[in-house]
C-alpha positions in Angstrom: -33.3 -3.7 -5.9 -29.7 -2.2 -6.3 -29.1 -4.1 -9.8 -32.5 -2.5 -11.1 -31.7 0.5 -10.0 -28.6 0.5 -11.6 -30.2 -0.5 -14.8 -32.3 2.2 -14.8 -29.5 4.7 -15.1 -28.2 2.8 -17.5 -31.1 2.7 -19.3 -31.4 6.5 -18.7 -28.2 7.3 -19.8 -27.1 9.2 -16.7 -24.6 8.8 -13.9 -24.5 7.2 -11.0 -21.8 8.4 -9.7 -23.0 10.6 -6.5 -20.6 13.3 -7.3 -21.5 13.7 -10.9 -24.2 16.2 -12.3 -27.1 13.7 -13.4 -28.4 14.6 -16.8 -31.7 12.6 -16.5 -34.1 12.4 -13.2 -34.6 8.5 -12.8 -38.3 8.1 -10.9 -39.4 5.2 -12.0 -39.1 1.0 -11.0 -38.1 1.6 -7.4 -37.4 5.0 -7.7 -41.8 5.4 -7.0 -41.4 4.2 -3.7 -37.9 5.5 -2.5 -35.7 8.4 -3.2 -32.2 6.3 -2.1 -33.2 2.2 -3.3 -29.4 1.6 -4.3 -28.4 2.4 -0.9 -31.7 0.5 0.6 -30.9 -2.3 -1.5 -27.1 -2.1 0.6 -28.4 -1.6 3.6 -30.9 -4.8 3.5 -28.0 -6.8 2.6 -25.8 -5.5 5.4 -29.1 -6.1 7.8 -29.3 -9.8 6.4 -25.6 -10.6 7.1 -26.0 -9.8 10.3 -29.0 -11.8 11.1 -27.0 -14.7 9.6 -24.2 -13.7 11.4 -26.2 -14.0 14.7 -23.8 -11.4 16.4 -25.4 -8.1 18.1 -22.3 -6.5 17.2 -22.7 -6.9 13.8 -26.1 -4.6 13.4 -23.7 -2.1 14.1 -22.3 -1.9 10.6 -26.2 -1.3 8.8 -26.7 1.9 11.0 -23.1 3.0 10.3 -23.4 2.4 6.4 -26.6 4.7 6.9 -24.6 7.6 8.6 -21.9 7.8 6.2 -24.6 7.7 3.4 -26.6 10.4 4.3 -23.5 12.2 5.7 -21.1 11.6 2.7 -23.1 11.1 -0.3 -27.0 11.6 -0.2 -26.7 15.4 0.6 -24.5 16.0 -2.0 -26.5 13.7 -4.8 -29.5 16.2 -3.6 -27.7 19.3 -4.0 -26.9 18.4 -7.3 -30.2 16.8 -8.3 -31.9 20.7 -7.0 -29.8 22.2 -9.0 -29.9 19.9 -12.4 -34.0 19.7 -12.1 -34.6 22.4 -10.0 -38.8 22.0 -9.1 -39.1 19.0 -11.0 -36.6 17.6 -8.5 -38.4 19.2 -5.3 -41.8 17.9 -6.5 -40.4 14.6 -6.6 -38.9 14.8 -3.6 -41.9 15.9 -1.8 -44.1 12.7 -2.8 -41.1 10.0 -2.3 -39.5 9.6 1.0 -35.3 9.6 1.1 -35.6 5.8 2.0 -38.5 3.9 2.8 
C-alpha cells in the first residue's frame, strides 16, 4: 500500500516529503479509502512483525509509530495541504477518514 502510494506522487509530480508544500492533491488508488495509507501501510508492517515476533512487548512499537505520526508529521502535512487546496482539501477530508 505504501509503494503505491508512493507511486502515485510520483506519478502526480508532487512531494512527499511531509514538510514540503504539495503542488498536487493525490485522492486516488488508496488515497479513496484513507487520508494517511503510507503511514497505514507502516503501521501494518510494524503490527505484523510483532505477531511474528510473538512478544507482547513488541505491539508497543505500532501504537508508538502512530503517536509520533500524528504528533510529528500528519498535523503538519494537513496544515499545509489546507492551505495549498484550501476547500478542495477540506471536502476531501470530510469524506475520507485520516486512517482507516
Amino acid at each position: 500500500m505504501a509503494i503505491w502510494a508512493d507511486s502515485l506522487f510520483k506519478k502526480s509530480k508532487t512531494t512527499i516529503m511531509p514538510y514540503e508544500i504539495p503542488t498536487s492533491l493525490v485522492t486516488e488508488g488508496p488515497f479513496r479509502t484513507s487520508r494517511q495509507p503510507i503511514y497505514l501501510g507502516m503501521t501494518l508492517i510494524l503490527f505484523g512483525e510483532a505477531i511474528l515476533l510473538d512478544s507482547l512487548i513488541t505491539f508497543i512499537f505500532p501504537v508508538i509509530f502512530i503517536i509520533l505520526m500524528e504528533k510529528i508529521f500528519i498535523s503538519v502535512e494537513e496544515k499545509n495541504l489546507e492551505m495549498a487546496f484550501g476547500e478542495k482539501y477540506l471536502d476531501y477530508k470530510k469524506k475520507v477518514r485520516r486512517w482507516i
